[in-house]
C-alpha positions, 0 to 999 in steps of 0.5 A, a space after each residue: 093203880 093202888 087208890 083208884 076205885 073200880 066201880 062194876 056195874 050192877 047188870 041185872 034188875 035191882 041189883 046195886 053198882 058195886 064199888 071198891 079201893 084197888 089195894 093191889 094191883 098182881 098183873 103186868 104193867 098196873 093191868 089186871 088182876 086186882 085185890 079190891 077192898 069192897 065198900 061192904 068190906 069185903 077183899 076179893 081178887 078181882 078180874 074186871 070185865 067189860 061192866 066194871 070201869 077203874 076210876 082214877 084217885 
């Protein structure tokens, strides 16, 4: 749903968990594909895998 963050976990070593604001939601039924606005404020179209976990606003 737009507003909830989607959180995908960092899956090598020393890399970061990254974190960003679903601004649109382009699947059927509020699923995926999703347009995240990133922290580091960079947008990109999104298809979540089973290392990424959309936490409610």
């Amino acid at each position: 749903m737009v507003g909830d963050r989607l959180l995908v976990h960092a899956n090598t070593v020393g890399e970061r968990d990254r974190g960003g604001v679903i601004t649109e939601v382009q699947g059927l039924d509020g699923g995926p594909p999703y347009v995240v606005r990133f922290d580091d404020g960079h947008t990109g179209l999104v298809f979540p895998g089973p290392d990424a976990v959309v936490l409610p606003k």
